[in-house]
C-alpha positions, -999 to 999 in steps of 0.1 A, spaced: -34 -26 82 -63 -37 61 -74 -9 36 -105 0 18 -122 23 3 -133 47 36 -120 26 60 -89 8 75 -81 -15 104 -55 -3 123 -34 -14 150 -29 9 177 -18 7 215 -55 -1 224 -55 -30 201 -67 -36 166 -101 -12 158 -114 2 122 -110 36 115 -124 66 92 -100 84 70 -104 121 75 -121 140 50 -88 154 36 -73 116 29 -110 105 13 -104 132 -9 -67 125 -18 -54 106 -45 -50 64 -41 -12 69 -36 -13 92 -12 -42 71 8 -25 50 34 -21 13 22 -10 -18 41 26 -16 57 22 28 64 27 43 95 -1 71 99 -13 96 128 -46 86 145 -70 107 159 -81 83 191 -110 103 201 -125 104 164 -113 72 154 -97 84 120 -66 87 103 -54 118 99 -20 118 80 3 88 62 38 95 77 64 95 48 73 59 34 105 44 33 92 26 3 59 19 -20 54 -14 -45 29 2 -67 16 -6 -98 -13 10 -127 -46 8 -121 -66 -15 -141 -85 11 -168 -87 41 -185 -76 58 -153 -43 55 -154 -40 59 -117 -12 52 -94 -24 22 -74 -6 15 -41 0 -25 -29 27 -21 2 46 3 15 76 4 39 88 -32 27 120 -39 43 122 -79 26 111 -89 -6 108 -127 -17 106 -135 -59 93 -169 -61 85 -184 -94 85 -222 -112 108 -226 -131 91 -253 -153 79 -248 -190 61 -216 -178 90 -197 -169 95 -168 -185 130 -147 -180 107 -115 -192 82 -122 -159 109 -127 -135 128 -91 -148 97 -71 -148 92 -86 -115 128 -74 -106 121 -39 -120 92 -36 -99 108 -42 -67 136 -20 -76 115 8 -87 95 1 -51 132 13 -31 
C-alpha cells in the first residue's frame, strides 16, 4: 500500500487502483489512518477505504515538530532486519534505540 495524504494505492482482487479515504478516516488522527502493511475494508463501487482492520503490529515513531503526533511507518510487520556498520560510526546507543523501537512496534 502506498499512503498519502487523501489517498492510497491499494491492492485489491481487481488489481492495484488508488483510492479515497472516506471522510471519517480524512478526519481521524495519523495513527489511526491506514499506513503501508494494514489490511482495510474497501468500498469497490466508491473506490475508498472505509475502515483499518486491527493491526497485529505498528513501528511508529514522533512526528517531526511541535505536534507531537503519533506518526505511523508500517504496520502488521511479521520480520524485522537491524542492519548497521559496524565501523568507527557504530554506536551501541543507535543500535538499542533501534531495538526498543521494534520491540515497542510488537
Amino acid at each position: 500500500m502506498v499512503v498519502q495524504r487523501s489517498k492510497s494505492t491499494v491492492v485489491c482482487a481487481s488489481g492495484e487502483r488508488v483510492v479515497d479515504l472516506s471522510p471519517a478516516l480524512q478526519q481521524a488522527d495519523a495513527v489511526d489512518r491506514p499506513t503501508v502493511g494494514d489490511w482495510v475494508v474497501l468500498d469497490e463501487p466508491l473506490s475508498r477505504i472505509e475502515k483499518v482492520l486491527e493491526r497485529k503490529s505498528l513501528f511508529k515513531r514522533l512526528s517531526v515538530g511541535t505536534r507531537n503526533e503519533i506518526q505511523p511507518i508500517a504496520a502488521n510487520i511479521d520480520t524485522l532486519f537491524i542492519v548497521t556498520s559496524c565501523n568507527e560510526e557504530f554506536k551501541e546507543s543507535r543500535l538499542e534505540r533501534y531495538l526498543a523501537l521494534c520491540r515497542e512496534a510488537g
